[in-house]
C-alpha positions, 0 to 999 in steps of 0.5 A, spaced: 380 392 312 377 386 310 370 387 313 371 394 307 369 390 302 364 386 307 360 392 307 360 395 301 358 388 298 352 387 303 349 393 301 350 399 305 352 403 298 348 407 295 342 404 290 346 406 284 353 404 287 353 397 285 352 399 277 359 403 277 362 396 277 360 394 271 363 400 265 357 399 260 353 403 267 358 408 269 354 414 269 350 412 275 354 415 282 354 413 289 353 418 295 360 420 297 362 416 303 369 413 306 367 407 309 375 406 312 375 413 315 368 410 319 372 404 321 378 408 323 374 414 327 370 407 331 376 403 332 379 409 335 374 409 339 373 403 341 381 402 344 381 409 347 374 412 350 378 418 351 378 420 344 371 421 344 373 428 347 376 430 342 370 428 337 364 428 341 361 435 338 362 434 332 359 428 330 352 424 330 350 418 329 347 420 323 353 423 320 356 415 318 354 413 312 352 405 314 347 404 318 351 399 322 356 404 323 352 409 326 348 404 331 356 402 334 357 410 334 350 410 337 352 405 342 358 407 344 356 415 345 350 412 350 356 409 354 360 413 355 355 418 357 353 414 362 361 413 365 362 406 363 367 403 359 365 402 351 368 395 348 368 390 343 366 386 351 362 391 353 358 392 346 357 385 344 351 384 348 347 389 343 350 386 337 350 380 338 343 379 334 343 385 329 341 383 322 346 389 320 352 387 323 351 379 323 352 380 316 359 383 315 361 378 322 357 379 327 359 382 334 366 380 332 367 385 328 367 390 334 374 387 335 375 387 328 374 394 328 379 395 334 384 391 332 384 395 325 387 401 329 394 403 328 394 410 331 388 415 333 392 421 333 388 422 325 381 421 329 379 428 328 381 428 320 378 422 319 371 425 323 372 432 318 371 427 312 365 423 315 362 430 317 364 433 310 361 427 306 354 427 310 354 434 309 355 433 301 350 427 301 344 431 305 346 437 299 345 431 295 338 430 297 336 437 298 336 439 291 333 432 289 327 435 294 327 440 290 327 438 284 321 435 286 318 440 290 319 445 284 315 440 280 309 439 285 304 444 283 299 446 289 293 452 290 297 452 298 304 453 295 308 457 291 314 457 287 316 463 293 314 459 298 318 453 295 324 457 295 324 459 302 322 452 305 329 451 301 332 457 303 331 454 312 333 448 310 340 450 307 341 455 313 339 449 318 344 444 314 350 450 314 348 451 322 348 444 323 356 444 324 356 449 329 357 445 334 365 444 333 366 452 335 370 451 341 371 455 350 374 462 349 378 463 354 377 468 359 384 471 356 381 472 350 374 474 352 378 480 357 381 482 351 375 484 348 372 486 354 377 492 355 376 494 347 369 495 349 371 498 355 377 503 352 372 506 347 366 507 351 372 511 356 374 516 349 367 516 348 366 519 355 360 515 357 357 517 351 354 512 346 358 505 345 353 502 339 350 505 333 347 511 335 340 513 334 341 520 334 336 521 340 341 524 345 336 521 351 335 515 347 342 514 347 345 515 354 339 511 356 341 505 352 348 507 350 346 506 343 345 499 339 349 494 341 351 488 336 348 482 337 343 485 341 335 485 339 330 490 340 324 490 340 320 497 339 312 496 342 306 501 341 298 501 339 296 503 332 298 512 332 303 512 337 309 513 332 313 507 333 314 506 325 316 515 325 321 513 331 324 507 327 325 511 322 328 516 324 333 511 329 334 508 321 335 514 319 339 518 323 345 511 324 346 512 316 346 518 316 352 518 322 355 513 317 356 517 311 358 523 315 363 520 319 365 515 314 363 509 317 366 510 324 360 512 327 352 510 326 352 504 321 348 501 314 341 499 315 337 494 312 329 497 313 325 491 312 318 495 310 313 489 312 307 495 312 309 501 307 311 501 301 319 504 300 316 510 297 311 512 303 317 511 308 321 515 304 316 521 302 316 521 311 324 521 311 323 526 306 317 530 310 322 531 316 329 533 313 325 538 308 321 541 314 314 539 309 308 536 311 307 529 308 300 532 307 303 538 302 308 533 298 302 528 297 298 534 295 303 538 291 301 544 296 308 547 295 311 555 294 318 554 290 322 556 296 319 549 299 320 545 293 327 547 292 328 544 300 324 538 298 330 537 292 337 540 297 333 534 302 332 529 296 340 529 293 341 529 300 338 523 302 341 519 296 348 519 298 345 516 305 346 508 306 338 506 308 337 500 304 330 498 303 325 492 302 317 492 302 317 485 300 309 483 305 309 477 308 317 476 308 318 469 312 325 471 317 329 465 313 327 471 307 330 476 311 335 472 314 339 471 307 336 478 305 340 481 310 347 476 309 346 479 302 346 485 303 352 485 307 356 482 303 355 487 298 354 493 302 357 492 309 350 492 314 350 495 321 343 495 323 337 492 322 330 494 323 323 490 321 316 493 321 314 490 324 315 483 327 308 480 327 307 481 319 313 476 318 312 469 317 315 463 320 319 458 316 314 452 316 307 451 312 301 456 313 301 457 321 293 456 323 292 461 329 291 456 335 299 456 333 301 464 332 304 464 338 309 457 336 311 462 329 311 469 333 316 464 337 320 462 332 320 468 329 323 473 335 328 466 336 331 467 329 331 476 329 336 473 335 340 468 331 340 473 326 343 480 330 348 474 333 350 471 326 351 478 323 353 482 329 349 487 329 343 491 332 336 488 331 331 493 331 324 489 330 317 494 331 311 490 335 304 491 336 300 491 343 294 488 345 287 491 346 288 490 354 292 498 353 286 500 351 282 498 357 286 501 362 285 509 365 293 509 365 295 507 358 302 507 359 304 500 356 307 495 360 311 489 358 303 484 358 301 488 353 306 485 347 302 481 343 304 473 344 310 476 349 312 470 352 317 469 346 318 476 344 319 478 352 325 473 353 328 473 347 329 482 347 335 484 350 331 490 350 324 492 350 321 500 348 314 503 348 312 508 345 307 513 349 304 519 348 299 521 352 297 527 348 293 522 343 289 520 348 287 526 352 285 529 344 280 524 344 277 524 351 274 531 351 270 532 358 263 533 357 258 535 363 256 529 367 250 529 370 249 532 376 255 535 376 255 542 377 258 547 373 264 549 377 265 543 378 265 541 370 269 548 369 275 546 374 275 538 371 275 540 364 281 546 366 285 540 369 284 537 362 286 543 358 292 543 363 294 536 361 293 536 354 298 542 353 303 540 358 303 534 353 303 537 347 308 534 341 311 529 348 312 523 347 315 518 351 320 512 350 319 507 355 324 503 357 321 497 360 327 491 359 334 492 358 338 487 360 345 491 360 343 497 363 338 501 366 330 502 364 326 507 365 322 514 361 325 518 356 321 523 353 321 526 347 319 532 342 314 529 336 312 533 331 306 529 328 305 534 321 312 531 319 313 525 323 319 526 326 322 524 334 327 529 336 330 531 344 325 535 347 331 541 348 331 541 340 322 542 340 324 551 339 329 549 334 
């Protein structure tokens, strides 16, 4: 096309383009682009809307390299938005008066551009190459940003902080084209549909996802499913952390025993503790020794040869561990893809949700709430992406506290708009025990004796039914029922088990 060369001249080329005409310049390079494939997928368009169908998704204006391209594309994507019929006739009132398009001929070039047009049956490679040039020139400025940013020294941000800002920034361009991803059709879906269906058949209603080594737990939940978030909630001492780590350890565990067809590799981001306190508590369970007595060294040979069996049993388990504090989620994001392109990954946790860190800059605490969003938005993103579970532990608010029930319920998460909405299932750990501990009966004033005697029975009665039970509350489950699933919880080595197992 004449009107190429119109373009090129009339400036829409990099700054440095003009420079490669002359050889003694010809280390200066423009920003890539096809000024031609721009013409042809806006003439295509021009001379037969219906091609914007085939197209739509997968372009923007942004995507053109020329401004003039990109408010014609603009144009013609808010007509046929609107139903109306876009034409060099139906155009050419808005361009009549562009300085962009006036100087490559003005609204002439409209037709021009219709009349260019062969055929439109190369439309959709045409919009590839524009869509894969935008993509190259966004990584161009990308790294030119930063460079810059590397070169930027501030007291509020650090080098780590800079590659995380990058690290959000490349994901959200990588996602940016997302939108190509076309309708399954209801025979696929069917098919997938049945798989599921068959292998919970052979399973006999037993788990279907990554097992959590909890039978009751399991059969509430029918494992961790891909794809799904979870969210674990309790106050400080309830065992939220313990019971994390024991599903963890237990789906790996599953994984090596089987050989990969049941449990699963699992990533445990230890936002709280550090790797060797979460392992001393694995250690502490599997070896049947207090964490105490392991801290302290208070061991009998019998009970130190234990500790090393559980030891060299636990080295040949797929638990991964990070420790990294105030991980930002796009750092767990590209942890995680890492670790399961090295390793295979089946299951993620992270302890806990509100240690993480947004993607943006330091968030005052008037906008906790907008990262907490993000934040739970991206765990989400995250278990669809990878396909995997996604277990995130939580805090609850003081207003538990308040209350002479203290089960917890959905109200007390912290910031528990986003994190509500986006959980396919929300779990609280509760043990009544804890509570009924630090609540011994005193006399009351004019209480008579007998009648403090009986109150404090009650209480004595309570406190042993109560004894190492806890309580799995499952409060939201979006596939499924919810309900109370009680457990065994021994507090002197942190370990969860089935209440028929409390003898054991």
């Amino acid at each position: 096309m004449a009107q190429t060369a119109e373009l090129k001249k009339s400036g829409y080329q990099s700054p440095n383009a003009a420079s490669l005409q002359n050889d003694s310049d010809a280390h200066y390079r423009s920003l890539p682009q096809n000024l031609e494939a721009e013409q042809g997928v806006l003439g295509a368009l021009l001379i037969d809307n219906r091609t914007y169908e085939r197209i739509g998704d997968m372009l923007k204006p942004e995507h053109f390299f020329a401004p003039a391209h990109q408010r014609i594309f603009k144009a013609i994507q808010t007509l046929i938005d609107r139903g109306q019929t876009a034409s060099p006739v139906t155009l050419k009132s808005f361009f009549e008066k562009d300085a962009d398009l006036d100087q490559v001929g003005g609204a002439a070039y409209l037709a021009d551009l219709a009349a260019g047009v062969i055929t439109v049956l190369n439309v959709e490679d045409y919009t590839r190459t524009i869509y894969d040039l935008y993509l190259r020139r966004e990584l161009i400025t990308f790294g030119n940003d930063v460079v810059n940013d590397s070169f930027d020294h501030t007291l509020e941000r650090d080098a780590q902080d800079t590659i995380e800002t990058a690290e959000a920034r490349l994901f959200s361009l990588a996602e940016s084209g997302e939108g190509q991803k076309d309708f399954v059709t209801l025979r696929d879906s069917i098919k997938l549909a049945i798989e599921l269906a068959e292998t919970a058949y052979n399973n006999k209603g037993g788990v279907t996802g990554v097992t959590t080594g909890l039978k009751d737990v399991d059969e509430k939940l029918g494992g961790l499913h891909n794809s799904d978030l979870l969210i674990l909630a309790g106050r400080p001492s309830m065992g939220k952390t313990a019971l994390a780590t024991n599903m963890a350890f237990n789906a790996a565990k599953a994984y090596a025993a089987s050989g990969g067809k049941e449990g699963a590799v699992v990533a445990f981001f230890s936002l709280e503790m550090s790797h060797d306190q979460l392992t001393t508590r694995i250690l502490a369970e599997q070896s049947g020794i207090s964490g105490d007595a392991l801290r302290k060294g208070n061991m009998t040979e019998a009970q130190f040869r234990d500790f090393a069996q559980a030891a060299h049993r636990l080295s040949q388990i797929p638990l991964y561990i990070d420790d990294t504090p105030a991980l930002s989620i796009s750092a767990v994001r590209t942890r995680a893809r890492r670790l399961k392109r090295k390793h295979g990954l089946g299951m993620i946790v992270v302890d806990y949700l509100q240690l993480l860190r947004g993607t943006g800059t330091k968030q005052s605490e008037s906008n906790r709430v907008l990262e907490v969003s993000e934040i739970t938005r991206g765990l989400k993103a995250l278990a669809k992406e990878l396909q995997v579970p996604v277990l995130a532990l939580s805090q609850l608010s003081r207003a538990v506290e308040q209350r002479e029930d203290k089960r917890p319920m959905l109200s007390d998460l912290r910031e528990s708009g986003s994190i509500e909405q986006d959980a396919d299932v929300v779990m609280f750990v509760y043990r009544e025990e804890y509570y009924l501990s630090r609540e011994v009966p005193a006399q009351r004033d004019s209480e008579s004796i007998e009648k403090f005697n009986e109150r404090y029975a009650g209480w004595a009665q309570r406190l042993q039914d109560s004894a190492n039970v806890a309580e799995t509350i499952v409060a939201k489950q979006r596939h499924g029922p919810i309900g109370i699933v009680k457990l065994f919880f021994d507090p002197n080595l942190t370990r969860f088990a089935d209440l028929d197992q409390r003898h054991r």
